[in-house]
N, C-alpha and C positions, 0 to 999 in steps of 0.2 A: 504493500500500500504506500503510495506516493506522499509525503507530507502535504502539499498542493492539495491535494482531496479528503484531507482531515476537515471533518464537519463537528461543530462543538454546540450541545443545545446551552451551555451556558459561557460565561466570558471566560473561565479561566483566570482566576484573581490571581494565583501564582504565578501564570506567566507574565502576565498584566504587570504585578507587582515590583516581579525583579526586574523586568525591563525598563521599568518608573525609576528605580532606586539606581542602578549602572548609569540609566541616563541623567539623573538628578546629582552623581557622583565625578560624571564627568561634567558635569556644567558649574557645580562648585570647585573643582581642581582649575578649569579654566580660568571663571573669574578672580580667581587667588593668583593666578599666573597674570592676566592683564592688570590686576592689581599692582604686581614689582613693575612694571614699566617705569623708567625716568618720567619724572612731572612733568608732562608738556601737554600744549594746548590740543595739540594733534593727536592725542590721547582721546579726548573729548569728541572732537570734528568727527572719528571716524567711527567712534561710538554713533552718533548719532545718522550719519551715513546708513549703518547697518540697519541700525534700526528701521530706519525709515524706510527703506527697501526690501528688508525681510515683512514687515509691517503691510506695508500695501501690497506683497503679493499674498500673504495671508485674506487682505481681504478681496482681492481680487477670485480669489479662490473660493472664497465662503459667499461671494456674490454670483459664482459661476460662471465669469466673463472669463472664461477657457481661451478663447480663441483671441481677446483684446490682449489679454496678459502673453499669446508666444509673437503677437504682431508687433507688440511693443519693444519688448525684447529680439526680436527679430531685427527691428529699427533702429537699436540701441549697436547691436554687436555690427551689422551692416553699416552704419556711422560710423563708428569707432575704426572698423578696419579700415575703410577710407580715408580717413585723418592719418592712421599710421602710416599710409602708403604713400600717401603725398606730400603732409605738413612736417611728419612725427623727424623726418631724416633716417628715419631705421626704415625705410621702403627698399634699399636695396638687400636688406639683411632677409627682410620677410619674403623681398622676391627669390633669394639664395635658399632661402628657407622653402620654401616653394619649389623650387627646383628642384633641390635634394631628396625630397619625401616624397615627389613622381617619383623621380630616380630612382628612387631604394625601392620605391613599389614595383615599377617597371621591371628592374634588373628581378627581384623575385618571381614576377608573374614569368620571366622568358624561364627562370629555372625551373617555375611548376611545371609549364606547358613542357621543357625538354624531358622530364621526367613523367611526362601525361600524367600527372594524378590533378590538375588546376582544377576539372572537374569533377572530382572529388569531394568539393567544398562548398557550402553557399559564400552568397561574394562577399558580406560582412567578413567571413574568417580567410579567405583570400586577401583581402585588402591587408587584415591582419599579419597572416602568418607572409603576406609575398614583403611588406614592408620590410616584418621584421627582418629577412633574409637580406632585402636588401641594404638596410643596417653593416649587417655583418657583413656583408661584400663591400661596403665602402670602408669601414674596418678596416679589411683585411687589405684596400689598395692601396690605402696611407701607409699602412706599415710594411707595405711590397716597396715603394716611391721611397720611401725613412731608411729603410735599412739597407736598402742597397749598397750603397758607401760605407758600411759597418760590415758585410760579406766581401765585398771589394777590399777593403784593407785587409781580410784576414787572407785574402788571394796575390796581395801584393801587386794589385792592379791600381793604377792612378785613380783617388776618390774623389779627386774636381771632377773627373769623369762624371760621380753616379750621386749629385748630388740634387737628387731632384721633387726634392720638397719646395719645388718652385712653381710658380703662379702657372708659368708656361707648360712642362710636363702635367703636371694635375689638372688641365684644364681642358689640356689635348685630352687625358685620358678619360673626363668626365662625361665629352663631348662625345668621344666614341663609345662610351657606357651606353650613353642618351640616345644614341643612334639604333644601339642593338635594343634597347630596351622598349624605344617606341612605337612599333608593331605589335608587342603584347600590350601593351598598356591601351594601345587602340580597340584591339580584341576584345580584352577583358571589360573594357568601357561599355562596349556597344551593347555586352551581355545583363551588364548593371544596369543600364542608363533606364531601361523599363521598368521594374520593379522601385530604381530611385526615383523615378520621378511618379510612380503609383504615391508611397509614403510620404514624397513630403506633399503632394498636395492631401493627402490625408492631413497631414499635420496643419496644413495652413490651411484649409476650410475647416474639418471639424474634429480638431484636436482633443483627445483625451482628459478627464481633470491631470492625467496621469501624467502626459505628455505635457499639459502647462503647466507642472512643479515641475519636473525635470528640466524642462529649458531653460525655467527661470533659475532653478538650484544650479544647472553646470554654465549660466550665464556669468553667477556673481561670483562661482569662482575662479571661471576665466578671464576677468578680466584682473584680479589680483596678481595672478599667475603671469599675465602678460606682461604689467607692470614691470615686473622681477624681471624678468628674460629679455626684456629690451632696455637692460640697464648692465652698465659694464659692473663685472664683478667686484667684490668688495669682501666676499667670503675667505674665512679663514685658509682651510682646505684649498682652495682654488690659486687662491695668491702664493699657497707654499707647494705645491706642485700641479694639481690639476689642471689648471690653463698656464703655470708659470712654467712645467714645462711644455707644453707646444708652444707658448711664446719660442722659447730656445732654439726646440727644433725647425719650427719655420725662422728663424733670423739664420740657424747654421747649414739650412737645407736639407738637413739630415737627420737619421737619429743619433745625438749626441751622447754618451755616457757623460752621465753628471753623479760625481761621487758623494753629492752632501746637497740634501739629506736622502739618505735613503729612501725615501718616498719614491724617487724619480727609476729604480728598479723596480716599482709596481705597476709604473706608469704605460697602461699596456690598450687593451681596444679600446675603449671608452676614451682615451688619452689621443687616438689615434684618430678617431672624428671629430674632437676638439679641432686636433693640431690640421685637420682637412677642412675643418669651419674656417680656422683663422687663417686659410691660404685664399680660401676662396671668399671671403668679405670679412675676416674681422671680430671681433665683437659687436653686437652681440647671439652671433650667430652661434658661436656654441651653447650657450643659455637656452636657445630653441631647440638645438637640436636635441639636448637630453629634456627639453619641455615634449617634444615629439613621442620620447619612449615613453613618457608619464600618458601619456595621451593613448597609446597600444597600449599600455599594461592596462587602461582600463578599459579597453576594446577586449582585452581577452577577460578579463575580472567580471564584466556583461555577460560574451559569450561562456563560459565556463559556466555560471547561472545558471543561464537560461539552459544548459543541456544538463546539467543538474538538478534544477528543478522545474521553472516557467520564466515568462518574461519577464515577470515582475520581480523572480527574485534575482534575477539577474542585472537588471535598473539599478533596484535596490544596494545591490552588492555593490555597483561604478559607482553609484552618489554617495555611498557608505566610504568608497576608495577617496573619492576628488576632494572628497569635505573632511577628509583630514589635515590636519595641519600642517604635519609631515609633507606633504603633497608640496607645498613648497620649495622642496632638493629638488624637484621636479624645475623648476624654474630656474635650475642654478646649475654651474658647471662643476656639478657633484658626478661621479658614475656609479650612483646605485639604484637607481632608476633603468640604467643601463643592463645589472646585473638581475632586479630582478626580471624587466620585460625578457631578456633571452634564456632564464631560470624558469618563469612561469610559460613562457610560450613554450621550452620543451614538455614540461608533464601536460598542459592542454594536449599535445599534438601527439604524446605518448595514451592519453586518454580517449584521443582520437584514434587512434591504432587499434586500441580494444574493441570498438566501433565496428570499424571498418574493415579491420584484417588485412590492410594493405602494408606491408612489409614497410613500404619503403616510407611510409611518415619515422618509423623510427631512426632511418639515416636522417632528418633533418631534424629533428628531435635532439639525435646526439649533437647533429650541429651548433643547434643554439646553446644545447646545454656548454659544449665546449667555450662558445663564444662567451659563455656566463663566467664561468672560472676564468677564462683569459682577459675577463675584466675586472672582475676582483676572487680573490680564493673563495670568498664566501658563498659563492656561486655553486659550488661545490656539493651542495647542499640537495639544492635543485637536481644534481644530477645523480646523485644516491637514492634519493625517490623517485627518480623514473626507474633507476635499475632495478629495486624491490618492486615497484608496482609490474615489473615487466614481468620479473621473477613471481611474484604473488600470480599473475592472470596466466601466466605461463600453468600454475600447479593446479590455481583452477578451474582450468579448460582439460588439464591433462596431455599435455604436449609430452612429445617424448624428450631427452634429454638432448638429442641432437637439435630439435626443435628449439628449445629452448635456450641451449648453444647460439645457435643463429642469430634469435631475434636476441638476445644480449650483446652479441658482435656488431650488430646491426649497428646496437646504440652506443655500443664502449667504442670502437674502431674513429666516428666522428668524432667521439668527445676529446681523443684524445690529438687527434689530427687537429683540431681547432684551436688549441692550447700548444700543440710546437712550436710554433712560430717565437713565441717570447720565452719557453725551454732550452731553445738553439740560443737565443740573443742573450738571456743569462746567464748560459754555461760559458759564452764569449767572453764576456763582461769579467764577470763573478765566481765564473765555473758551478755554478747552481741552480739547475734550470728549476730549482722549484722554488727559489729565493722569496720571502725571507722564512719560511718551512725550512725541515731536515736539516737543520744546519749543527746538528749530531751525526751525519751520515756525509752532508757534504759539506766545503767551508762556507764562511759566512766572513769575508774580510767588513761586513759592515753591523751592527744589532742587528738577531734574526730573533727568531720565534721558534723554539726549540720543542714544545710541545703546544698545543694548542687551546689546554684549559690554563696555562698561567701558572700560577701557583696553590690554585685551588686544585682540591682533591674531584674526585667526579663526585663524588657523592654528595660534598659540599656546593658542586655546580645545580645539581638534579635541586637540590634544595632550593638555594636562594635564585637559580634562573628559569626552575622551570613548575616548579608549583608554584614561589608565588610571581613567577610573573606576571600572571595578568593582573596582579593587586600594583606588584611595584610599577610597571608601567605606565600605570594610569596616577596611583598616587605621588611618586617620585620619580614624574615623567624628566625630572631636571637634570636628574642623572643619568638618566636613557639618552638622551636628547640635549645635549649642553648648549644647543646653538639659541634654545628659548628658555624661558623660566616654567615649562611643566607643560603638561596638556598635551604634548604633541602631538599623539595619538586618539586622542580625543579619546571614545568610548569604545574605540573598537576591540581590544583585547576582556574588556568585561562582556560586551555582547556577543562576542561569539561562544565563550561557555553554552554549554547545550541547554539551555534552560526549556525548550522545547519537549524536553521529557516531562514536564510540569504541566504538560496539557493533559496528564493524564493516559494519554492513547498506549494501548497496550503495545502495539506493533510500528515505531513511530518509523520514518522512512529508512529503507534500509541505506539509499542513497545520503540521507543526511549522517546517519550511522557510521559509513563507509569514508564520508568526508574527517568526522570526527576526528576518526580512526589514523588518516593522513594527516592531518593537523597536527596533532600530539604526537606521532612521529616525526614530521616536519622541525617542531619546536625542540623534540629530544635530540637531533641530529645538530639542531643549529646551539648547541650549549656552548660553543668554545667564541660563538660572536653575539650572545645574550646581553654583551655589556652596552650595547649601544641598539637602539630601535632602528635607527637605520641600516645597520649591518642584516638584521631579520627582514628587509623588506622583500624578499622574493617569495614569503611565507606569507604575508599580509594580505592578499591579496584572498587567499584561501579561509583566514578570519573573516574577512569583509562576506565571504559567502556563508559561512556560518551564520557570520550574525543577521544577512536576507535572510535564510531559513528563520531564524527566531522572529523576527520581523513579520513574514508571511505568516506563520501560526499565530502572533498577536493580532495580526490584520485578518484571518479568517473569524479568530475567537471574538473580535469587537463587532464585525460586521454579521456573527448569526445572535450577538447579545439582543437584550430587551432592552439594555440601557446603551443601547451603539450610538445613536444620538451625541448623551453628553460624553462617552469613552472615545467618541471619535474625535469631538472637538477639545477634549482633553489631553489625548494624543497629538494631535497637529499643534495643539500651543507646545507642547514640551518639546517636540522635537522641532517649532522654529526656534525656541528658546535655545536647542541644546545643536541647531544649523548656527546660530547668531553666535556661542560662545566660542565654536569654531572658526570663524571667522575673527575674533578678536584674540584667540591663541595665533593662528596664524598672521595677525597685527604685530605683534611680537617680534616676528622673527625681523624685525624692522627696528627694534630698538635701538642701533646705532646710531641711525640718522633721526635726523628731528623730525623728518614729514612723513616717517613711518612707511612710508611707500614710495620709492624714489619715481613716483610722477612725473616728475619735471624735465631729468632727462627721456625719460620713454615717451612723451609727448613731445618732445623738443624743444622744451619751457627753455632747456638750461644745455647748455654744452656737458658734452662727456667729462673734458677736461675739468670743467666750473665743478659737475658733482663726484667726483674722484677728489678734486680738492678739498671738499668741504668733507667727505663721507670718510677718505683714508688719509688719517695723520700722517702718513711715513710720503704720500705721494708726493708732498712737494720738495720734499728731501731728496727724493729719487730723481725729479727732473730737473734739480738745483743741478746734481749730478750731471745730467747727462749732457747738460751744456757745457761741463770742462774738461776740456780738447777733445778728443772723439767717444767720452763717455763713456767709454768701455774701461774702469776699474778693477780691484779687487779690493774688496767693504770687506771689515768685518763689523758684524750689525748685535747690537747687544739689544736686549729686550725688544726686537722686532724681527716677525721670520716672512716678510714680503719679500717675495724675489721678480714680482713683474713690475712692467712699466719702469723698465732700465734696462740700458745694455750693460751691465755693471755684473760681476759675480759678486751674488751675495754670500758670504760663508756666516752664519749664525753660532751663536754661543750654544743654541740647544743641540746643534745637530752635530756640529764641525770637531771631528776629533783632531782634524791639524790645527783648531786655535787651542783645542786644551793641551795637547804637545806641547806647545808653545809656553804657556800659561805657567805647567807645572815643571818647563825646564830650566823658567828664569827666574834667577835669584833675585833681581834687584830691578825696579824698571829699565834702565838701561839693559840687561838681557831683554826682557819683554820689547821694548820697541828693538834692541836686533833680531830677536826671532820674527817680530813680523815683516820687518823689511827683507830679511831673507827668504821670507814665503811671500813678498812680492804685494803685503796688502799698503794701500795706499791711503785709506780713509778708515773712519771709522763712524758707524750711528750709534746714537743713543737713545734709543726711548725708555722718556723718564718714567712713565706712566705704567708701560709695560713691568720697569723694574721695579714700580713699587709694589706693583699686583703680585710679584712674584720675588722677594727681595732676598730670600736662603738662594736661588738659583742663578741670582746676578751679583751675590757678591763675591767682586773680581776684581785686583787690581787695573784693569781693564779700564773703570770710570773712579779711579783713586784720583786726588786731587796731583797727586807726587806724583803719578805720571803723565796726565792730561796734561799737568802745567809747565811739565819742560819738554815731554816728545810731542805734544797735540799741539793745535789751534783748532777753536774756535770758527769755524766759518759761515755756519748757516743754523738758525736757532727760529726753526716753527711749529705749535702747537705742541710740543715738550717731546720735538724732537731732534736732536743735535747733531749737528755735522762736523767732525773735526777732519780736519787734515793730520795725518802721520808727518812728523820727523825725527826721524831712527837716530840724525847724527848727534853726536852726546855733546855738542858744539852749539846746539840748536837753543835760540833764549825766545821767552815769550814773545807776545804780537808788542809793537811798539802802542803807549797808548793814542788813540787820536785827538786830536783838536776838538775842545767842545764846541758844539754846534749854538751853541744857548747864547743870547745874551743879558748880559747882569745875571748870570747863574747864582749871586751870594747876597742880591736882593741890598744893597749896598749903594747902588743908582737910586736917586728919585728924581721923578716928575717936579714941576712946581706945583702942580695940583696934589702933591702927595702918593702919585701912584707910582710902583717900581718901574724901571724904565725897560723899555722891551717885553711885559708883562701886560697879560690882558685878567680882569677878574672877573672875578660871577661872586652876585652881592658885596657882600662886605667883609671878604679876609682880612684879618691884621698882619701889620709887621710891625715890629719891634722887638726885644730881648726875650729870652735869654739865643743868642745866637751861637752856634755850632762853629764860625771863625767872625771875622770881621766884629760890624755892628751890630749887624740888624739880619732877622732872620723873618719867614711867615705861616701866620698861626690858619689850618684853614680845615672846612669837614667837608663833607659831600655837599652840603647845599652852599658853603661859600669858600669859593677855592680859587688860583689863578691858572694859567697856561698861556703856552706858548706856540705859537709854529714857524717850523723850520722847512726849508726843501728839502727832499729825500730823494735817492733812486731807488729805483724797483729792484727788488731781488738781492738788495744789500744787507747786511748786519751791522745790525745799528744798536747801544749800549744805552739805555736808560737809567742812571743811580742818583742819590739822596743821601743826605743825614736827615734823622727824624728824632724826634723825643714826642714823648706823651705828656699831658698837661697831665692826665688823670691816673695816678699812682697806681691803680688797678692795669694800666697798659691802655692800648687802643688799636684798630686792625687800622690801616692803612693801605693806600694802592702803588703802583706802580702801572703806572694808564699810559699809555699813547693809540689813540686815535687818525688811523692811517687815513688820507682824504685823494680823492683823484684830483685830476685838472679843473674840475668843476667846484671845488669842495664837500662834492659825497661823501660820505662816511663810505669806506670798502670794509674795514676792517675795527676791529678792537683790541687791544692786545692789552691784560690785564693781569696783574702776579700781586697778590693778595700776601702782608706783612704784619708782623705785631710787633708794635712800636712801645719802650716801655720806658719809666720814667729816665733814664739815662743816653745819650746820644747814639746811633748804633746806623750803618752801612748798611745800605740795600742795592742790588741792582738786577737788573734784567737784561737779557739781547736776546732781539728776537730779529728776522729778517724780515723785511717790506714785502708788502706784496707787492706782486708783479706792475700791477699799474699803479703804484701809489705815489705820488708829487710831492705831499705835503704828511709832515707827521705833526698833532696837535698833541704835545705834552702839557698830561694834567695833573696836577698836585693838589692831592686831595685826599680824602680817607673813606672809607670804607660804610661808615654812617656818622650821623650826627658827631659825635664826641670830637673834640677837637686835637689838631696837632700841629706839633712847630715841624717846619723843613727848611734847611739850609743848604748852598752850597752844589746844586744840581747839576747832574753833568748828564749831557745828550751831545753821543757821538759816533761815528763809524767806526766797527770794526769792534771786537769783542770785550777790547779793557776801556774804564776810563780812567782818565788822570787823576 
C-alpha cells in the first residue's frame, strides 16, 4: 500500500503535533539566529520586505486569485531578467551563463542518443541527467586544456607549447563542442517543445492553488539567490582556494602546482568549471555556474519524489530543498553543490536501473558518481550507496553471481575512471593520488588526513553524529554551518524523522520504509564528514523526501478531518511563518556587509570594484599592491588568508610551513628579516582584526614592535589592514619623519578676533592652559570642537597624532577623525580610531591611507561624546611617522 493512498477518518493529532513542534522548533532556532545579526537598519528593511511579500501571497491565496498571483510573479521574474540583461552589466555573464547550460545539455543529449537509451527517459529527466553529463564533460575539458603543460613537462617537451588555458584554445574548443552538440539539442527540443508548451499554458490560464504557491515560493527564492551569484565573491573558502585558484591557473594558462595551502591539491572538477567560467567571462560566472547545479539537484530532488511517491511529494521535496538556507552555497563558488548534484544524480539513475533493466544507466551512474569524488572525497558517499543498492537489488531479484559481477563492474569501472585524472596529477605532484587520504600508506609532504573519523572513536562518532544529529543540526546549526549564526538547515533534519508511523497505518508504504532504510545508511556512511552540514549535502536531498512523505500524510490526515477548515488554515500560517524565518536565516548569510544582500552590485547600482572595497578589508591592500612595478610579489600575510585579486603570492601564517621554518630558525629579528629575504618575500600584511579574533595563533615576532621598527615600513594602513615593506638589511633605519601638513599645529597663533589661526571651529571650543608645550592649548567635545583641511593624494599614507589630557579624572574616550573629501567636498570616507584620554598628557596616533579619489582630508579634534578635553601640538603628515 502506497502512503499516497492512506485514507485517515480522523486528523491524526500525532502526526499533526510533531510536525507543529519541529516546525515551531525551527522557526524559534531561526529567529534566535536573525537575532545575533550586527544592528543595522537593513536588518529591519528586509524584515519587512519578507513580510510583506510572504503576506500578500498568503492572501492572494486565501482569496483564490491563483492565476493573478503566477501572472504577477510571472511579470516580476520577466522584468527583473530584462534589467539584468541590459542595465545590470552582468548580461554578458548571464549570456555565458546561457550558453554553457545549452552546452552541457547538448553535449549530454548527443551522449544519450550515441548510447540510444535518450529515449528511455521523459524529457524532464533528460534535461536533467543530459545536463548533468554535460557538466562533467566540460569538467573534464578544463582539466584536459590545464594539464596538458603538467604531462608535457613530465615528457620533457616545451610547456609554452601546451599552455592552453587560454581564451583562444577554450573557445575554439567550446565552439566545436557547440557545433557537435547542436543537432541533438535541436532533436530533443522539437520532442519537448509539445508537451512544454501543453503545461505552461496550463499554468498561465488555469493554474493550480498548487502551482500558484510554488511559483511564488521558488520566485522569492530566486531572486535572493541571484543577488549572490551576480556579485563577485567575498567568501571565505573561495578567496582561499576555490576561485583563488583558477584565478592562478587562468593568469598561468595552466595547471599550476601551488604548495601553500594545501587546499589547492583538492582543487579538482568543480575547481575546473570555475577556472573555465573565469576564461570565458569572469566573474561572476562561476557563482552561476555552481547556482546551475543547485538548480538540477532540485530537478532531481522533484523527480526522485514524484517516482517515489506523486507529484506532490515531489514539489514538496524541491521547495523543502530551495527554502533552505543552506541553499545559499548554491549561489556561491563553493563545490558542494557540485558534489552532491553528480552524488545524487548517480543513485537517481542507479534507481533508474532497477526500473528499467537497462544495463547501461549504471555506466553513467558510475560516471557521475566518479565525477562526485573527483570533486570532493565526500562524494564518496554517494557512491557506496549505489554499490549496496546495486548489491541489495542484485540478491533481491536473485541474479547469479556473474550477474551481479557485471552490473557492479558496470558501476565501479566508471567511478573509478572518472577520478584518475586528479590520481595521475597527484601522484605527479605529491606522489599520492589519493591526497590528502592514506597518507599512512603513501606520503603526504603536506597535513593529510590519516584516518577519516579524526580522533574520535567510531563509537563516539555513531553517538554524537549520528543519533543526535538531527537534534544538533537544527539546535546548534552554528556549529554545522559557521558561515551563519544557526538555522541553516532550517527544519529539514527534524522533518524527515518518520513520524508518518504516527498515522497509525499498520502497513505504512513500503517505498517510504525503503527510503528510510537508505537514509540512515546514507547518514551512517557519511560519519567521518558529520562535522559540517555542508559536507552531508549529497544526502539532503533524500531528507527533503522524507520529510514530503511526512508532509503528504499531514496533508491527507487535514484534508479527510472534520476540522480541515481551521487545521488547514493553521497549517499554511505556520509554514508561511516557518517559509519567512527561512528567508531571514538565509538574510544572515549577509552579515558582513551592511545591505545584507549585495544588491547594488548585481543590479549595477555600484561597481564591482566600489563593492569589493567596501565588503573585503584586505582588497584595497591587494590593489595598493598590484600597482608597485609589475605587482607580482611575494607577501607574507599575517591574520588574513585572501589570495585573489593580486598577482602577488600570498604565503599565510596559517598554512605556510616555509614562514614557520623561518620563524623558529631565527634567533633574533635580524635572523627573521634574513630568513625572509632569502625566501625572497618582499612585503608583509597585517590584519589587525583578524589577529585579535585569533591572538594565541598570531603571536609572532612577525608584528613585534622590534622588528617592524627596524626591518619594516609602514606603507599602506586601511580599514586595520597594514602594509609594510621588508628591509632585511640590518643597515636599514626607520621612514624619515614628514613635514607637518597642519598649520598652527600648537594652537599658539591667534586671530584678532580670538580664533586660532588656520583653524576652523564648530560652537565654542576653548583655548587656553594647561598646554602640553608652548602656551596655549584646546579644550573641545563632540559638539564643540575645531579642524582643519589640508590637500591630500589619493592612495597615500598619511599620519594623524595629538597630545590629549582629560579634564575629568575619571579619563574621557576621544577621537582621532579625519574626514576624507573629493574635489567637490563630498565626504568619500571617514577614518576614525577611538582613544582614552586620562588625567595626564599621553600620545596618540593613526595612519591610514587616502582613498583613491580623495583631494582634501578634514582633520577633526574632538572627543568621543560630550565630556571634554585639552589637545595640543597636532601633527598631520605623509608617510607613517610624525615628528
Amino acid at each position: 500500500m502506497d502512503m499516497t493512498d492512506q485514507r485517515a477518518a480522523v486528523s491524526h493529532p500525532g502526526l499533526l503535533a510533531a510536525l507543529f513542534v519541529c516546525c515551531a522548533a525551527a522557526i524559534g532556532v531561526g529567529i534566535a539566529a536573525y537575532a545575533m545579526l550586527p544592528a543595522n537598519i537593513s536588518n529591519w528593511v528586509w524584515l519587512g520586505i519578507y513580510i510583506f511579500l510572504i503576506a500578500a501571497v498568503v492572501v492572494f491565496l486565501l482569496k483564490r486569485q491563483y492565476r493573478l498571483l503566477v501572472r504577477i510573479f510571472i511579470a516580476i521574474n520577466l522584468a527583473g531578467t530584462g534589467y539584468l540583461l541590459v542595465f545590470s552589466g552582468n548580461g554578458p555573464a548571464l549570456f555565458a551563463w546561457t550558453w554553457l547550460g545549452a552546452l552541457s545539455l547538448g553535449i549530454g543529449m548527443t551522449f544519450l542518443e550515441w548510447l540510444k537509451i535518450n529515449n528511455r527517459l521523459e524529457s524532464t529527466d533528460q534535461i536533467l541527467v543530459g545536463s548533468t553529463l554535460g557538466l562533467c564533460a566540460l569538467a573534464l575539458l578544463a582539466y584536459l586544456l590545464g594539464s596538458a603543460g603538467t604531462f608535457a613537462s613530465t615528457m620533457n617537451l616545451p610547456v609554452r607549447f601546451f599552455r592552453w588555458l587560454d581564451p583562444l584554445p577554450v573557445f575554439a574548443a567550446l565552439l566545436l563542442l557547440s557545433g557537435l552538440a547542436v543537432p541533438a539539442l535541436l532533436r530533443s527540443f522539437r520532442d519537448w517543445q509539445h508537451p512544454l508548451k501543453v503545461n505552461l499554458q496550463n499554468w498561465w490560464k488555469d493554474p493550480s492553488p498548487a502551482a500558484a504557491l510554488l511559483t511564488a515560493l521558488f520566485s522569492l527564492c530566486l531572486w535572493g539567490l541571484m543577488i549572490w551569484a551576480l556579485s563577485p565573491t567575498i567568501r571565505y573558502d573561495s578567496l582561499v582556494y576555490h576561485l583563488a585558484a583558477p584565478e592562478k591557473y587562468v593568469e598561468n594558462r595552466a595547471l599550476l602546482e601551488i604548495t601553500e595551502p594545501m587546499h589547492y591539491y583538492m582543487s579538482h572538477y568543480g575547481e575546473m568549471l570555475f577556472t573555465l567560467a573565469m576564461v570565458v567571462a569572469g566573474q561572476p560566472l562561476p557563482n552561476l555556474i555552481h547556482l546551475l547545479s543547485g538548480f538540477l539537484l532540485a530537478g532531481f530532488t522533484l523527480r526522485f519524489g514524484v517516482r517515489l511517491g506523486n507529484r506532490r511529494v515531489g514539489w514538496i521535496a524541491a521547495a523543502l530543498l530551495v527554502s533552505m538556507p543552506i541553499y545559499y552555497d548554491a549561489a556561491t563558488a563553493h563545490n558542494d553543490f557540485f558534489v552532491a548534484l553528480f552524488g545524487f544524480a548517480a543513485l537517481y539513475l542507479v534507481f533508474h536501473w532497477t526500473q528499467s533493466g537497462v544495463s547501461r544507466w549504471l555506466w553513467i551512474a558510475g560516471i557521475m558518481a566518479g565525477f562526485s569524488i573527483g570533486v570532493k572525497v565526500n562524494g564518496a558517499v554517494t557512491a557506496v550507496i549505489g554499490f549496496l543498492a546495486i548489491l541489495a537489488f542484485g540478491i533481491y531479484k536473485r541474479m547469479t553471481i556473474g550477474q551481479g559481477i557485471k552490473h557492479i563492474l558496470l558501476f565501479a569501472i566508471p567511478v573509478g575512471v572518472a577520478y584518475l585524472p586528479w590520481a595521475l596529477l597527484n601522484a605527479i605532484w605529491i606522489h599520492n593520488p589519493f591526497y590528502p587520504f592514506l597518507c599512512s600508506i603513501f606520503p603526504c609532504p603536506l597535513s593529510g588526513i590519516d584516518t577519516p573519523l579524526g580522533n574520535n572513536s567510531f563509537i563516539g562518532k555513531l553517538v554524537s553524529d549520528y543519533l543526535l544529529l538531527f537534534w544538533n543540526t537544527t539546535f546548534y546549526g552554528q556549529k554545522y554551518y559557521i558561515e551563519n549564526f544557526g538555522g541553516a538547515a532550517g527544519g529539514i533534519f527534524l522533518f524527515s524523522l518518520p513520524w508518518f508511523l504516527l498515522t497509525g497505518e499498520r502497513k505504512p508504504s513500503r517505498r517510504a520504509i525503503l527510503l528510510t532504510i537508505l537514509t540512515s545508511a546514507s547518514i551512517l556512511l557519511s560519519l567521518p564528514f558529520t562535522s559540517r552540514t555542508r559536507y552531508i549535502l549529497p544526502i539532503i536531498p533524500l531528507l527533503c523526501i522524507l520529510s514530503a512523505f511526512n508532509f503528504e500524510a499531514a496533508w491527507q490526515a487535514i484534508n479527510q478531518s472534520r476540522l480541515r477548515r481551521g487545521l488547514g488554515i493553521t497549517a499554511a500560517l505556520t509554514l508561511a511563518l516557518y517559509f519567512l524565518i527561512t528567508r531571514l536565516v538565509f538574510t544572515t548569510s549577509g552579515w558582513q556587509i551592511a545591505e545584507r544582500y549585495p544588491y547594488k552590485v548585481a543590479l549595477g547600482l555600484e561597481t564591482p570594484t566600489a563593492f569589493l572595497s567596501q565588503s573585503l578589508p584586505v582588497y584595497d591592500a591587494l590593489q595598493y599592491l598590484n600597482k608597485i612595478g609589475d605587482g607580482r610579489h611575494k607577501v607574507v600575510s599575517v591574520g588574513n588568508e585572501t589570495r585573489m585579486y593580486t598577482y602577488s603570492e600570498i604565503h599565510t601564517v596559517y598554512y605556510s610551513s616555509e614562514i614557520h621554518r623561518i620563524i623558529n630558525a631565527a634567533r633574533s629579528p635580524a635572523d627573521l628579516a634574513q630568513g625572509l629575504k632569502d625566501a625572497s618575500y618582499t612585503y608583509l600584511i597585517e590584519d589587525r582584526i583578524g589577529i585579535r579574533d585569533h591572538p594565541a595563533a598570531y603571536d609572532l615576532p612577525l608584528t613585534k614592535p622590534e622588528f617592524l621598527n627596524a626591518y619594516a615600513r609602514l606603507i599602506f594602513s586601511r580599514k586595520d589592514i597594514l602594509v609594510y615593506q621588508l628591509f632585511p638589511d640590518t643597515t636599514a633605519k626607520p621612514a624619515t619623519p614628514g613635514e607637518n601638513l597642519l598649520v598652527n599645529p600648537g594652537f599658539e597663533s591667534f586671530l584678532p578676533e580670538g580664533m586660532a589661526a588656520g583653524w576652523m571651529i564648530y560652537q565654542n571650543p576653548q583655548f587656553g592652559t594647561p598646554a602640553h608645550s608652548g602656551k596655549s592649548a584646546v579644550l573641545v567635545s563632540d559638539v564643540a570642537y575645531v579642524y582643519q583641511r589640508q590637500p591630500v593624494k589619493g592612495n597615500t599614507l598619511y599620519t594623524l597624532g595629538h597630545w590629549s589630557r582629560a579634564e575629568n579624572p575619571a579619563g574621557v574616550n576621544i577621537r582621532l577623525q579625519i574626514t576624507w573629501l573629493d574635489r567637490t567636498s563630498r565626504p568619500l570616507e571617514v577614518t576614525i580610531k577611538k582613544a582614552k584620554a586620562t588625567s595626564t598628557w599621553a600620545w596618540n596616533q593613526l595612519s591610514f591611507s587616502a582613498p583613491e579619489n580623495a583631494v582634501i582630508a578634514q582633520v577633526n579634534i574632538t572627543t568621543d561624546d560630550t565630556q571634554t578635553a585639552w589637545f595640543d601640538d597636532i601633527c598631520f603628515t605623509e608617510g607613517p611617522t610624525c615628528k
